[in-house]
C-alpha positions in Angstrom: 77.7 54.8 118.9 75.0 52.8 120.9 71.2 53.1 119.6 68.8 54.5 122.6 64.7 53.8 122.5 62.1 53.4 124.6 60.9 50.4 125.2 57.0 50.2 126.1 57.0 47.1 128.1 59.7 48.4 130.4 58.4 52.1 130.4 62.4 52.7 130.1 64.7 53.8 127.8 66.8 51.0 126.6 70.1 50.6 124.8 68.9 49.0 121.9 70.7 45.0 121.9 69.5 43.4 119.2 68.8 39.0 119.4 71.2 38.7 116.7 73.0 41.7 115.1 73.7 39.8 112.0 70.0 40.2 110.9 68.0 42.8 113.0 64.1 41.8 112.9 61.0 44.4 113.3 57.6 44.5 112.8 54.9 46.8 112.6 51.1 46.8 112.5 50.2 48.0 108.7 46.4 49.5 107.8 43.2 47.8 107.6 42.6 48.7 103.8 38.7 49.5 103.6 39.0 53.2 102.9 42.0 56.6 102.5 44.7 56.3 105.3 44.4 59.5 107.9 47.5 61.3 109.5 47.6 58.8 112.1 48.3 56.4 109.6 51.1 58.3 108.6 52.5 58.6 111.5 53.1 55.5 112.4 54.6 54.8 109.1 57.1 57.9 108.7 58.2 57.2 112.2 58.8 53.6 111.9 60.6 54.5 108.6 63.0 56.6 110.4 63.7 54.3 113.0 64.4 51.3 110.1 66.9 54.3 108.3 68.5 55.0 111.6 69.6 51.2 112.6 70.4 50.4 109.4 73.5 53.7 109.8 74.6 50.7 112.1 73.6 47.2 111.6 73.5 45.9 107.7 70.8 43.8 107.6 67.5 45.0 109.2 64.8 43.3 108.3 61.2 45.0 108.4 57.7 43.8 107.9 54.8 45.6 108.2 50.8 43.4 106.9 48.0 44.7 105.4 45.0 43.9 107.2 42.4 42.2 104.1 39.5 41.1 106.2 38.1 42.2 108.9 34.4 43.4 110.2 35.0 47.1 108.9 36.0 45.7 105.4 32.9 43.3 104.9 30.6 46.2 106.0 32.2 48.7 103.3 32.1 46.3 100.4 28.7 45.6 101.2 27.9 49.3 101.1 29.9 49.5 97.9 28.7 46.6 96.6 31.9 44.9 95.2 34.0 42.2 96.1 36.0 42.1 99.5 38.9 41.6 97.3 38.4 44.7 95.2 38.3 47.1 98.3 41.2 45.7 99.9 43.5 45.6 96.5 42.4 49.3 95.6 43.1 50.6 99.1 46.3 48.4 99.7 47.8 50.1 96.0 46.5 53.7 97.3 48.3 53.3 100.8 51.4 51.9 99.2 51.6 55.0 96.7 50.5 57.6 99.2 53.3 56.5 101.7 55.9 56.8 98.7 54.9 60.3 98.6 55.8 60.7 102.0 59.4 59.2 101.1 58.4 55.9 103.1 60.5 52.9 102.2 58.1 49.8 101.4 58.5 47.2 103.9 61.0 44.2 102.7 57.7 42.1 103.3 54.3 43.0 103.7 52.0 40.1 104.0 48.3 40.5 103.6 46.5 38.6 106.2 43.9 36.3 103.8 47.0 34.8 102.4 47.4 33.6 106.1 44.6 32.1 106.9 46.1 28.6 107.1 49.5 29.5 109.3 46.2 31.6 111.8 44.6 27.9 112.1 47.4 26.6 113.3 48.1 28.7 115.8 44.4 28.7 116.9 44.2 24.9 117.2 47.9 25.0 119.2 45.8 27.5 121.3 43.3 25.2 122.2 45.5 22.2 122.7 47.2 24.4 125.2 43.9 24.6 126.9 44.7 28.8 126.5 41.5 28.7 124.4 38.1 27.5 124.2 35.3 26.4 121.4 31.8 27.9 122.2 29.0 28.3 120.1 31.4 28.0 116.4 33.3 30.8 117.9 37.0 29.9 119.3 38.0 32.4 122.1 41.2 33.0 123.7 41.0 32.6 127.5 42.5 35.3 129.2 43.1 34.2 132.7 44.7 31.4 131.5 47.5 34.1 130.7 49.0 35.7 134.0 50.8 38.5 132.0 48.1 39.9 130.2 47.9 43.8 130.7 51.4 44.0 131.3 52.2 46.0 128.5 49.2 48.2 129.1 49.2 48.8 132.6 45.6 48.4 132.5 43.4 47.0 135.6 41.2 44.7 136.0 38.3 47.4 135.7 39.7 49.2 132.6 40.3 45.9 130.8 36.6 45.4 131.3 36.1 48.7 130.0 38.5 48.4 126.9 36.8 45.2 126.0 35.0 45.7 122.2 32.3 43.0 122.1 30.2 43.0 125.0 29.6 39.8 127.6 27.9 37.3 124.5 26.8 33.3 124.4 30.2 32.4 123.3 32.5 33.8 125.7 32.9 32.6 129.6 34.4 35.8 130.6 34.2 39.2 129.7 38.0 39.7 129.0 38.0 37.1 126.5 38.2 37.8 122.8 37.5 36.1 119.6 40.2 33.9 117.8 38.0 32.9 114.7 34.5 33.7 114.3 31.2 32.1 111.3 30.7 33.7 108.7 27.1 33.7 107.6 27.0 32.8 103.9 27.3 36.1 101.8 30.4 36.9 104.1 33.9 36.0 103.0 35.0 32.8 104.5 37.5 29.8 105.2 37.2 26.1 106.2 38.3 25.2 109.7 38.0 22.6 112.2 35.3 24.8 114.2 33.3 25.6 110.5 33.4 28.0 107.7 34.4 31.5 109.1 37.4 33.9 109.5 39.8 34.9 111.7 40.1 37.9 115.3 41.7 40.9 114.1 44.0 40.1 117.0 45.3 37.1 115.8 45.9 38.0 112.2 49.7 40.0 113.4 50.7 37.4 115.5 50.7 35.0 112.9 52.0 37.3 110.1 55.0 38.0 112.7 55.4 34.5 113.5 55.5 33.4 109.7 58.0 35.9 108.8 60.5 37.3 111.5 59.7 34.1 113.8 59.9 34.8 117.7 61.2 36.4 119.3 62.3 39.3 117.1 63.7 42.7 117.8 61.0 45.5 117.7 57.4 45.3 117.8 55.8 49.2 116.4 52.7 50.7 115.9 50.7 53.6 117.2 50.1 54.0 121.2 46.5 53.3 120.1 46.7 49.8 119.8 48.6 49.2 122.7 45.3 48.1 124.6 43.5 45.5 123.3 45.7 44.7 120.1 49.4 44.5 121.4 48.2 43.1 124.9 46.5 40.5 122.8 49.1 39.8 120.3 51.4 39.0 123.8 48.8 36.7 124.9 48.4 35.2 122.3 51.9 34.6 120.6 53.4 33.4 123.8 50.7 31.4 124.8 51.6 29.4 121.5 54.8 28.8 122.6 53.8 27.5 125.7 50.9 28.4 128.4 52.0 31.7 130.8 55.1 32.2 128.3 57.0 35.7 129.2 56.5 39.0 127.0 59.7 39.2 126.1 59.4 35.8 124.0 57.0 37.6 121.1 59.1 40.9 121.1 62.4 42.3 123.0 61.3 46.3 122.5 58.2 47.7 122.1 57.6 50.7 120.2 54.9 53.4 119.9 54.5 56.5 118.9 52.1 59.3 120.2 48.2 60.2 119.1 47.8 63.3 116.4 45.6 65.6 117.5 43.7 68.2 115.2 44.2 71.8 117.4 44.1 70.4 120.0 41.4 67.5 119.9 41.4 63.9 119.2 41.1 62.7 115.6 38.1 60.7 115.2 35.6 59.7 112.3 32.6 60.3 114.7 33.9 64.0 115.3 34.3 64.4 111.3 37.7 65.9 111.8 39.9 63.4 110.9 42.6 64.2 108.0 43.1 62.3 105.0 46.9 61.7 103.6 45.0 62.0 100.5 43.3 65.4 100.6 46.7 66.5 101.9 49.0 65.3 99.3 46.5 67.6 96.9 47.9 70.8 99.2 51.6 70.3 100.0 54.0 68.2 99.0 55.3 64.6 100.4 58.4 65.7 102.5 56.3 69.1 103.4 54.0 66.9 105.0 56.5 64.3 106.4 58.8 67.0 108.3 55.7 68.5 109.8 55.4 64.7 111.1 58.8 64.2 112.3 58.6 67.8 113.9 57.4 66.9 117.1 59.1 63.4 119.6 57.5 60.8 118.1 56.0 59.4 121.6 54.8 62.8 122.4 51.4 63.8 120.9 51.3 65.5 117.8 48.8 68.7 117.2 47.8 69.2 113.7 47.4 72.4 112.2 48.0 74.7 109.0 50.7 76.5 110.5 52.5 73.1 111.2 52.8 72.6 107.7 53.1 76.0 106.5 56.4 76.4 108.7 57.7 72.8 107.4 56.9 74.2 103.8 58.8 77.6 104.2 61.2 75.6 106.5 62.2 72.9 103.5 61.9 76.4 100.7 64.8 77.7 102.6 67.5 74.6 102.8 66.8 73.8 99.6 67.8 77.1 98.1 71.2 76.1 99.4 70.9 72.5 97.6 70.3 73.4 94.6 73.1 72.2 92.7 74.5 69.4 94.8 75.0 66.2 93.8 75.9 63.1 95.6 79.1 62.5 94.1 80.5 66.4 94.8 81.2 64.5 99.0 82.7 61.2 97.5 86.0 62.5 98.6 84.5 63.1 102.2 84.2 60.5 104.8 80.9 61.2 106.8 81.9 59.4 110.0 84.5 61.8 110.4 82.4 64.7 110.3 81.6 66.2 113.8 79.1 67.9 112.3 77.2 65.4 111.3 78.2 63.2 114.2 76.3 65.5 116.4 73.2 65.1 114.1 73.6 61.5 113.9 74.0 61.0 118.1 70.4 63.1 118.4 68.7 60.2 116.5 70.8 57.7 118.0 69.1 58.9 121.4 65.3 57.9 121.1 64.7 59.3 117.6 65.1 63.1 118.8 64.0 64.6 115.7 63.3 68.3 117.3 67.0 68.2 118.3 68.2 66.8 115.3 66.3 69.3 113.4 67.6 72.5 115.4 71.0 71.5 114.8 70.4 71.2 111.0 69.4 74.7 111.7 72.2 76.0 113.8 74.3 74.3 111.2 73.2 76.3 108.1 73.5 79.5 110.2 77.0 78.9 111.2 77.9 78.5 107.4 79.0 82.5 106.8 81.1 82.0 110.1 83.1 79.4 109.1 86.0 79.0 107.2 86.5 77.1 104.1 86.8 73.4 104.9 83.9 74.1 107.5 81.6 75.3 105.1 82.2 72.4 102.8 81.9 69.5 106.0 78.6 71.5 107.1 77.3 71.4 103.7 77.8 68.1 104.0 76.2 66.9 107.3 73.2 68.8 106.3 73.0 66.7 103.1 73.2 63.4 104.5 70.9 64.4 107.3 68.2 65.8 105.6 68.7 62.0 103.5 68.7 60.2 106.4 65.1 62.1 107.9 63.5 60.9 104.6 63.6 65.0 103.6 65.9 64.8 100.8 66.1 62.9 97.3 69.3 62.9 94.8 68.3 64.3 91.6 70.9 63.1 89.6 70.0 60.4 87.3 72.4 57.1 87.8 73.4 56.5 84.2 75.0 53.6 84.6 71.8 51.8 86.7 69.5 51.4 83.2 66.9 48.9 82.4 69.9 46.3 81.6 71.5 45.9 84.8 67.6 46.3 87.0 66.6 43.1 85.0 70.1 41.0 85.9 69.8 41.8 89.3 66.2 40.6 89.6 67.2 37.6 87.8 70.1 37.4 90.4 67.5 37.7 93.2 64.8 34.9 91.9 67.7 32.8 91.5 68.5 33.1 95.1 65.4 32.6 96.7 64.6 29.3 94.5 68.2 28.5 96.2 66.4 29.5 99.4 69.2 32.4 100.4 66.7 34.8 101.1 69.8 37.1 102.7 71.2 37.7 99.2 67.5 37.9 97.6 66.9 40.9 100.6 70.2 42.3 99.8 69.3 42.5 96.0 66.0 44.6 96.5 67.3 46.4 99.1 70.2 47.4 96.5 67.5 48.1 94.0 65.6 50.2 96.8 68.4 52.4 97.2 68.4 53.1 93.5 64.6 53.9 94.1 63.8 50.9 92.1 60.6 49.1 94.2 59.8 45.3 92.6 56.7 43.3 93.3 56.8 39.4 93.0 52.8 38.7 91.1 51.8 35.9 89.7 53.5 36.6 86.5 56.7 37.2 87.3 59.0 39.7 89.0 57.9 43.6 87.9 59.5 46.8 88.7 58.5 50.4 89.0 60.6 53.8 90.1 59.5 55.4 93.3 60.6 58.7 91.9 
């Protein structure tokens, strides 16, 4: 079956044709780690989460990376509040995010690159920038210059005007125009800093993804995600940018083929904002309902439409999730071995609702019309609808196995690391993915540290 989504560039919906279907290639915009991640947050990572499950039901090798933003103005304000180290913030933040999307049954990105251990790969691609004459030193700052770019605002649609208006740092001594924005920036001695060509300072927010993408997925890659937030000035910038690098006035299409955003969460009704003191912490919520409770009240609306956040939203998702799993009881994985899931029209018609933009309101009304046709049907019916359900409520991130995999112990985890840092000091990083995506599956999550390879279940 052919893979449907909506591409934000185009303002279509696309059949999704990947650059090179041997190794499909997305990104994402992760959190700026200074504080609790809100609903938003989680949004944008359940959602992108699904849409990594659902082309991997058809490509083998997808590929995500998703940063962590470790410096940036917000971060060096809150650690001086705080008063502790940049460092400390970002690593206790980064750890809470990481465990609070676990909760919500959110794979970890194969890579997630934290932007300060970037900061080298960022001055090369400011100083190519400036030889490109796309960018310009004033006053220790280095901007990007935005007419030198003739496709700027066409992801955003924006005008002229409203770019104006959109712009964050008002008309200062070190820009020449208004649109432009800030590459790298001083850093005044008690603020973290690096060594550059243009002096000690640190990098634009802006710049800090289109590095990180660079570095890892190289360009162009498949999919470019994140919320419809950051579509104006971050994404617009990231396009300027990236293909400005590769050379001046550079089309769109050569940072990112689709472009992918989901919708705003409201809270009854209203925007979700710090300065109206109603936003909703992942946090606070986690202490109230559980992790799938909460992510099948975010899958419960389309992802590009907005989402209004209430009780009842995940009082219905908790009663809803009460009720299938009364019926799931005593399943195990291995009671469908015998049954082959691509033959199940049940299922297929699941399966096709994803396939089509990420439906989840569909594909959630015919897990429901599926359970309620169980008493109808006969036998071998029952048994096939019990089984679609299953694999669909795994697929949504809604469901986890309960049986414990006696033969994956401690033994075999530590060969297959082994296996893994073995390949990528061969440099065949396809087999070292394949290894911890293999240990993923098993809900085994590794980190690489400075002492070694460690492991942890997710579960």
């Amino acid at each position: 079956m052919d893979i449907f989504i909506f591409d934000s560039l185009s303002r279509k919906k696309r059949e999704f044709i990947p650059i090179d279907a041997n190794k499909v290639r997305i990104y994402a915009c992760g959190p700026t780690v200074y504080d609790y991640a809100h609903i938003g947050n989680a949004r944008m990572a359940v959602v992108t989460d699904l849409l990594v499950r659902v082309l991997k039901k058809k490509y083998k090798n997808v590929l995500f990376v998703s940063n962590i933003t470790d410096i940036d103005d917000k971060i060096i304000n809150e650690s001086k509040k705080l008063k502790i180290p940049f460092k400390e913030l970002t690593n206790k933040f980064s750890k809470i995010y990481n465990n609070e999307m676990l909760s919500l049954n959110v794979s970890p990105p194969d890579i997630q690159p934290k932007a300060t251990d970037h900061i080298d790969d960022m001055i090369l691609m400011i100083d190519k920038l400036i030889k490109n004459e796309c960018a310009y030193v004033m006053n220790n700052h280095v901007m990007f210059k935005v007419e030198s770019y003739k496709h700027y605002g066409k992801l955003s649609r924006r005008t002229l005007e409203e770019q104006l208006e959109g712009s964050r740092i008002e008309i200062a001594d070190f820009k020449q125009n208004a649109r432009d924005f800030i590459l790298w920036k001083p850093s005044k001695d008690e603020q973290p800093g690096w060594n550059s060509p243009w002096g000690r300072g640190r990098p634009g927010w802006h710049i800090e993804c289109s590095t990180m993408s660079k570095k890892c997925l190289d360009t162009p890659f498949d999919i470019h995600c994140g919320g419809v937030d950051l579509t104006f000035p971050h994404h617009e910038n990231e396009i300027a940018q990236s293909c400005s690098a590769f050379k001046p006035n550079s089309e769109p299409e050569n940072f990112s083929k689709y472009w992918f955003h989901n919708g705003f969460v409201t809270l009854n009704g209203e925007k979700m904002s710090k300065s109206l003191g109603n936003i909703q912490l992942v946090n606070d919520l986690l202490k109230k309902y559980n992790g799938e409770t909460i992510r099948l009240s975010l899958l419960s609306a389309h992802y590009r439409q907005p989402l209004n956040w209430n009780k009842d939203i995940l009082e219905q998702s908790k009663k809803t999730l009460l009720r299938i799993k009364k019926k799931f009881e005593k399943i195990k994985v291995k009671d469908f071995k015998i049954f082959d899931i691509n033959k199940n029209e049940f299922y297929e018609e699941f399966q096709n609702s994803l396939f089509d933009d990420l439906n989840t309101p569909k594909a959630l009304s015919i897990i429901g019309k599926n359970l309620n046709k169980i008493k109808e049907k006969n036998h071998e019916d029952r048994q096939k609808i019990t089984h679609a359900t299953f694999e669909a409520l795994t697929l949504l991130g809604l469901y986890k196995e309960n049986e414990n995999d006696e033969d994956f112990d401690d033994t075999l985890i530590k060969k297959l690391i082994n296996e893994r840092n073995e390949a990528r000091k061969l440099k065949n990083f396809e087999k070292a993915d394949e290894i911890r995506q293999n240990l993923k599956n098993k809900n085994i999550e590794i980190e690489d540290t400075k002492d070694g390879t460690v492991w942890t279940k997710s579960k």
